[in-house]
Residue, then its C-alpha position, 0 to 999 in steps of 0.5 A: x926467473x926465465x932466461x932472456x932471450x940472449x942467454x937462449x941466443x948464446x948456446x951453441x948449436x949442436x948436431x946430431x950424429x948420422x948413422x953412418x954404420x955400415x958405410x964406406x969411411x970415406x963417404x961418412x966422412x964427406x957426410x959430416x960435411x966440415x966436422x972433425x973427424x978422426x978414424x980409428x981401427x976398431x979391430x984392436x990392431x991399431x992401424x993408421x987409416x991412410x985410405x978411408x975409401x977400402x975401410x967400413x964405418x962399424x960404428x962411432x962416438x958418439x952413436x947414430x943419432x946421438x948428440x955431438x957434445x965434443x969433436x973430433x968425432x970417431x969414426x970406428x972402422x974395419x978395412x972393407x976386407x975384414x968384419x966388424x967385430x961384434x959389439x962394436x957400435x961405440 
């Protein structure tokens, strides 16, 4: 038995996620145009990011070009001031 069409109509749309890496967090931020965001400090110093525009997107969950299954998505950053570190794509 196929699906009818209104079982095919009753899906949610889903997203892809950008590749934001290397961006300003404030920019990636506005380029997920309505979509819950949250920002997390990925240098393991657990710092509130009350600024996005002087921090850099190092990586986020889900990752570039994966699909948005669950919200808010996170945004994984560093200050502008300091590196990524390694491995922290998400």
């Amino acid at each position: 038995m196929s699906a009818s069409p209104s079982d095919t109509a009753a899906r949610p749309v889903t997203a892809v996620m950008p590749d934001v890496t290397g961006g300003n967090a404030l920019r990636a931020q506005e380029q997920m145009d309505g979509t819950q965001v949250r920002f997390e400090d990925v240098t393991g110093k657990d710092r509130e990011v009350v600024d996005p525009q002087a921090w850099r997107v190092c990586g986020s969950r889900p990752g570039a070009n994966q699909q948005i299954t669950s919200y808010p998505v996170v945004l994984l950053v560093a200050p502008d001031t300091e590196s990524c570190p390694d491995g922290a794509s998400g």
